[in-house]
Every structure is written in structure tokens, then in C-alpha cells.
C-alpha positions in Angstrom: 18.5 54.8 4.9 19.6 56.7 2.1 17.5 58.6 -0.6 17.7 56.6 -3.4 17.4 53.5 -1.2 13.9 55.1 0.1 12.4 56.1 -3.1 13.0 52.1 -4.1 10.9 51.2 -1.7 8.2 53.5 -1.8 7.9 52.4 -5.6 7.5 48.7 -4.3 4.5 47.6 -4.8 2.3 46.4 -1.9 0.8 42.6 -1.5 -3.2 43.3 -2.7 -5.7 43.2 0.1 -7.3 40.0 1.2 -10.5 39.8 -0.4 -13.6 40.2 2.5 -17.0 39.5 2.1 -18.7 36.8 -0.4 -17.7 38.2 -3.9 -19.7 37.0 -6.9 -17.2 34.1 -7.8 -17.0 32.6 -4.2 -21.1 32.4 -4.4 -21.4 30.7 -7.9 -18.6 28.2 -6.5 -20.7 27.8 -3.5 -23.7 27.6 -5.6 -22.1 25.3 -8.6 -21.1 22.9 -5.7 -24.3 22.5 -4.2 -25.5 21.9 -7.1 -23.9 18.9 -7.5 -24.7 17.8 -3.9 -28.7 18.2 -4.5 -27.9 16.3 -8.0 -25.6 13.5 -6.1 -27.7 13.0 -3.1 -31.3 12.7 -5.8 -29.2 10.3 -7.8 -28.8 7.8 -4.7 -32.3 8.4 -3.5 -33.6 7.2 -7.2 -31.2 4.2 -7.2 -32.5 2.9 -3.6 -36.2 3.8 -4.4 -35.6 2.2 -8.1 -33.8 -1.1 -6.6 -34.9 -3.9 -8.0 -33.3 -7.7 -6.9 -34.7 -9.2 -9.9 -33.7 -7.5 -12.3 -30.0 -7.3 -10.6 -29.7 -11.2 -10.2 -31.1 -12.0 -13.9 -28.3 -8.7 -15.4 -25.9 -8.5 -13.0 -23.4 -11.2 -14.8 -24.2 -9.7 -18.3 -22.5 -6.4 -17.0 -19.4 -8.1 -15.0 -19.3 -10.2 -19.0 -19.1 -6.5 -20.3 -16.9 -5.2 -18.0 -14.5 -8.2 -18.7 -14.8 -7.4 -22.4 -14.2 -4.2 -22.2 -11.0 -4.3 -19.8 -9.6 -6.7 -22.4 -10.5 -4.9 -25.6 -8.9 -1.3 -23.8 -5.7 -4.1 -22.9 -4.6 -5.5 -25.8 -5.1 -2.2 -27.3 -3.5 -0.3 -25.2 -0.2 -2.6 -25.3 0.1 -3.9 -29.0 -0.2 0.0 -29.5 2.5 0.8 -27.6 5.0 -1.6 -29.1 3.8 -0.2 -32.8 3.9 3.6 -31.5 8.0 3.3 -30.8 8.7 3.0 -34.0 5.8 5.1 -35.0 7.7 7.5 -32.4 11.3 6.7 -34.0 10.6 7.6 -37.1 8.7 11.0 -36.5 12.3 12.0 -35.1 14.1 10.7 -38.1 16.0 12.5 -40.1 14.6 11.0 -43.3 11.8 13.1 -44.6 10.4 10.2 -46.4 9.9 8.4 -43.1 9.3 11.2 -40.8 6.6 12.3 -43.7 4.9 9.0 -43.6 5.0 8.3 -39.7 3.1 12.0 -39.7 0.7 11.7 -41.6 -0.3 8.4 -40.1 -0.4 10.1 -36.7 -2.3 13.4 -38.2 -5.0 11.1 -39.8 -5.5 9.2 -36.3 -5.2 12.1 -34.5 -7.2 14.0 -36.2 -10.7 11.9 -37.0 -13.2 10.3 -34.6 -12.5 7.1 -33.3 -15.9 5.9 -34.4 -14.9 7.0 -38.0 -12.5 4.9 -38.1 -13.7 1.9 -36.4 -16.7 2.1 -39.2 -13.7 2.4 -42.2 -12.3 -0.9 -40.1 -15.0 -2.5 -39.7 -17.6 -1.9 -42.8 -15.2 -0.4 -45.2 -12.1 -2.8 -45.1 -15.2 -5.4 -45.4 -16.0 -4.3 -48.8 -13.5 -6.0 -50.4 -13.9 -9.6 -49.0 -12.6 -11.3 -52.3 -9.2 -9.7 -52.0 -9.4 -10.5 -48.2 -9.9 -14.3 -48.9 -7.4 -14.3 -51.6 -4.5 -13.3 -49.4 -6.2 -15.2 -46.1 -7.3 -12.1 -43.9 -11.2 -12.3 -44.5 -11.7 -14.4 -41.1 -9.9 -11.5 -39.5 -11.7 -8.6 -40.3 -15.5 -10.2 -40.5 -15.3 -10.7 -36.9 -16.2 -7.8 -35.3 -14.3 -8.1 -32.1 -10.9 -8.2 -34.1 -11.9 -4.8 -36.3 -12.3 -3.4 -32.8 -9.1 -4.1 -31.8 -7.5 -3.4 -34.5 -9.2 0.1 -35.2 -8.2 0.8 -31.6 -4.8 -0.3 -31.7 -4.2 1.7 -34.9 -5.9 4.7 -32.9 -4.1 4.2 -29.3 -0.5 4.1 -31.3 -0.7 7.1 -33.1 -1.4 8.7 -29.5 1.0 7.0 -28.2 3.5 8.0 -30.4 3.3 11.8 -29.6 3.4 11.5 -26.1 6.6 9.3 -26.1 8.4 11.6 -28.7 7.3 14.7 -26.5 8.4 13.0 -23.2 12.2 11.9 -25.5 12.2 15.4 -26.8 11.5 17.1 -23.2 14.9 15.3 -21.8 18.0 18.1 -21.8 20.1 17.3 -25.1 23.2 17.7 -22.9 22.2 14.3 -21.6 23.0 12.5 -25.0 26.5 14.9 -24.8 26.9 13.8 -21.9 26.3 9.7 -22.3 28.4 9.9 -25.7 31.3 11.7 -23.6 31.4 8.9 -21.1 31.5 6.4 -24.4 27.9 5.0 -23.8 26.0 3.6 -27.3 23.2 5.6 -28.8 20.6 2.7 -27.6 22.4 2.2 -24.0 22.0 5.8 -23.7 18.5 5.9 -24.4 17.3 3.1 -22.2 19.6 3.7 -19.7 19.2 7.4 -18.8 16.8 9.2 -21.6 13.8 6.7 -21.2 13.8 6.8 -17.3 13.6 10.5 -17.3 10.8 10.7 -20.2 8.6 8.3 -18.8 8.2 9.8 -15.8 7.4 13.1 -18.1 4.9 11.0 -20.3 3.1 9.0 -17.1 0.2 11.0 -16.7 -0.1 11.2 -20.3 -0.2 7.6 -20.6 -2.6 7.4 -17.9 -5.4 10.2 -19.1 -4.4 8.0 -22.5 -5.7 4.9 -21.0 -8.8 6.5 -19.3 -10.3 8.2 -22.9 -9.8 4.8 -24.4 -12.0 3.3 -21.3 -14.4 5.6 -22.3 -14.1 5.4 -25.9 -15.0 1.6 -25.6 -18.1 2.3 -25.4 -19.0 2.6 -29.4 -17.7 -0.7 -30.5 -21.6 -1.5 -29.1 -22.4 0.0 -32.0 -20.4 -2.9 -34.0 -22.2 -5.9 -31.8 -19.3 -6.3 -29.7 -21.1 -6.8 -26.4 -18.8 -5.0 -23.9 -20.0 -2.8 -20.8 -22.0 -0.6 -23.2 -23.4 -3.4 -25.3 -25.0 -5.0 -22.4 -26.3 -1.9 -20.9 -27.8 -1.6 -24.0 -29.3 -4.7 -24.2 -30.9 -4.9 -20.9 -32.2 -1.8 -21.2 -33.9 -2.2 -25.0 -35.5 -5.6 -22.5 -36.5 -3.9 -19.5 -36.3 0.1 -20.1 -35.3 0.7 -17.0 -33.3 4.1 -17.3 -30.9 2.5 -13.8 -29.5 0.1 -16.6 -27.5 3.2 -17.6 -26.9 5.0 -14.4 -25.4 1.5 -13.3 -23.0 1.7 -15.9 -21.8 4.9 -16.0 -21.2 4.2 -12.3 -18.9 1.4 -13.3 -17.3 3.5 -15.7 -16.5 5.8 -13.2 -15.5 3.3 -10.7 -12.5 2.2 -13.5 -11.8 5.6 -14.2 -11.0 6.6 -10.4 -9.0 3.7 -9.6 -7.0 4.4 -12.9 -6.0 7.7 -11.3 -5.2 6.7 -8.3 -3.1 3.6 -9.7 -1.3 6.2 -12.3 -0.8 8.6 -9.0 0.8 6.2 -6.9 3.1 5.4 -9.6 4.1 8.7 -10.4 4.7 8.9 -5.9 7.1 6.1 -6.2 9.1 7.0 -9.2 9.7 10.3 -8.5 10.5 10.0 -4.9 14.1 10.8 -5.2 12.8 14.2 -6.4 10.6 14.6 -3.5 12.2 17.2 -0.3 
């Protein structure tokens, strides 16, 4: 071995030792899981000791009416906001600055306040001015509360939806386009052809953690007397005050929330297996 050959690999730098012994982090780990354990395993031993068959066969169809609400509400929302976020989507990539202006600041606003704000400026606010409703035939619409809901979430879902489809168009290589318009493909064959199959496997999880916060986001329209899985929990429990009425439904919110994540993984799994070695 030559000199110069030896000082380069004296000067290489050696893997760091394997850490022995229980350092501080490996203990709060330790200590932050059992935690959870002691916290899991007293949750079950409440629910058993707390069981009550009454009260479960006179509530029990209240919460699977809740649960069907909310499924739908989070449904229609989540697809009538998808069709309205592509051209939402289109024209925040547009070259016209009047569009591209107006499809931003629609996502900004949206984006940028609470959900429950704006159910409230839906629901109360666009209320306000029932005569003008009536006039022009839309005051049956929004004095219904379950129709402000989904349209407040719809508005809200889109503008969401939006970003992560123009992020996921945006990610795909622009030699794609070159290459589509070289081979004498149209603009709109190109893009469902070979640009949407490659962004939607970039924008799935997206979508999917998209779907699960507006699961969870349900929950206010309660506050609007549209009895979904949160309205009934919060009417059997202002009847019976048992504090299980609650415990029982964030169970079921976390049931839908798991099997969401498992559905979006298995999804990703198959549409990405070509990519798998």
C-alpha cells in the first residue's frame, strides 16, 4: 500500500460504537410505553366493570344511526370535493393570474381557518339573509342543517384537495410532458394516460390522512344538530351521564380510522408493485 493510499485511510472515519447499557432515551421509551400499557389495560378494566346491557340495547342503534351519518356526510364530501378541487387544481397551475389569483385565495381562506368557522359562516351567517335566499330559491337548502354541513365540508375538503393533486401533478418529471408531446400524444391524453397514474400514487397517502381528519372533523357538525356519531354520543350521555358514552365513541372513531389506513396501505401495495424488488 502506498503512502498516500494509507494516510486516506487513516483519515476515514470509523462506524461509532454501538451504544451499551440503558441510556436516558431508551428508558423514557421504555417508560412512555408502559405508560400506555397501564393506561390501555385500566381503560378495559373500566369498560368491563362499567358494562351495562341496558343501557347498550336502548343506545346501541342510536350510535350505528350516527355512525351511518357520519360515513355519509365524510362521503359525499369527500367526492363532490374532489370533482370541484380539479379545476380548483387546474386553475392554481394556470397561467392566467386572474384565475390562478382567484383559485388561491379560495384555497388560502379554506386552508387557512377552522373548519368550525366556517361551518358557522355556512350555517348561521349565509342564514342571515333568507329573503335573498327565497327570492332566488336556495332558502330550503341552506336552513337545513345537514346540507350547510355538507356543503361547508365540501367547500373545505376541495380546497385540500386541490393542493395535494397539484403537488402530486407538479412532483411528475417535466421530461414526461416532452416526452408524450414527442411521441405526438394530446395535452389531456398525456395527462390521464401517464402524468395522473404517476401522481396519484404520489398523492395516495395524502388523500388518505385527507379522509381520516375529515372523519374526525365530523364530529362538530353536533354542534349544528346534525346527529351524527358525535351528536348521539352527546345525547345519550346529556340522558344517562355515563362518561363510557364517550369512551365508546372514540373507540369507534378509532376503529374507522385504523381500517382507513390499512385500506389506503393495501392500495398503495398493489399499485406500486411494479416498483417493488
Amino acid at each position: 500500500m502506498s503512502a498516500a493510499a494509507a494516510d486516506v485511510a487513516t483519515k476515514v472515519e470509523k462506524p461509532p460504537a454501538i451504544p451499551r447499557g440503558w441510556s436516558r432515551q431508551r428508558v423514557l421509551g421504555y417508560a412512555l410505553v408502559g405508560l400506555w400499557i397501564v393506561l390501555g389495560i385500566g381503560m378495559i378494566v373500566y369498560l368491563v366493570e362499567a358494562w351495562n346491557s341496558e343501557l347498550f340495547q336502548k343506545y346501541a342503534p342510536g350510535y350505528i344511526s350516527g355512525l351511518g351519518v357520519t360515513v355519509t356526510l365524510v362521503a359525499v364530501s369527500i367526492v363532490l370535493g374532489a370533482v370541484l378541487s380539479v379545476p380548483v387544481a387546474y386553475a392554481r397551475m394556470s397561467r392566467n393570474r386572474t384565475l390562478s389569483s382567484f383559485a388561491y385565495a379560495y384555497v388560502y381562506f379554506f386552508r387557512g381557518t377552522p373548519l368550525l368557522t366556517q361551518v358557522f359562516l355556512i350555517y348561521y351567517g349565509v342564514g342571515s339573509f333568507r329573503p335573498a335566499l327565497e327570492a332566488v330559491g336556495l332558502w330550503g337548502f341552506f336552513r337545513e342543517a345537514w346540507y350547510c354541513a355538507i356543503f361547508s365540508f365540501t367547500l373545505n375538503t376541495a380546497a385540500y384537495q386541490a393542493e395535494i393533486l397539484r403537488g402530486a401533478i407538479e412532483s411528475v418529471p417535466r421530461g414526461q410532458w416532452e416526452g408524450a408531446a414527442s411521441l405526438g400524444l394530446h395535452k389531456l391524453q398525456t395527462l390521464r394516460k401517464i402524468i395522473l397514474p404517476q401522481a396519484l400514487i404520489v398523492a395516495l397517502r395524502p388523500y388518505g390522512n385527507e379522509i381520516i381528519l375529515m372523519i374526525k372533523g365530523s364530529a362538530i357538525v353536533a354542534l349544528i344538530t346534525v346527529y351524527d356519531l358525535m351528536g348521539i354520543t352527546k345525547l345519550t350521555y346529556s340522558r344517562t351521564f355515563d362518561f363510557q358514552s364517550y369512551v365508546w365513541a372514540a373507540i369507534i372513531y378509532l376503529i374507522i380510522v385504523e381500517t382507513l389506513r390499512h385500506v389506503v396501505e393495501w392500495i398503495e401495495r398493489r399499485i406500486t408493485i411494479h416498483l417493488q424488488r
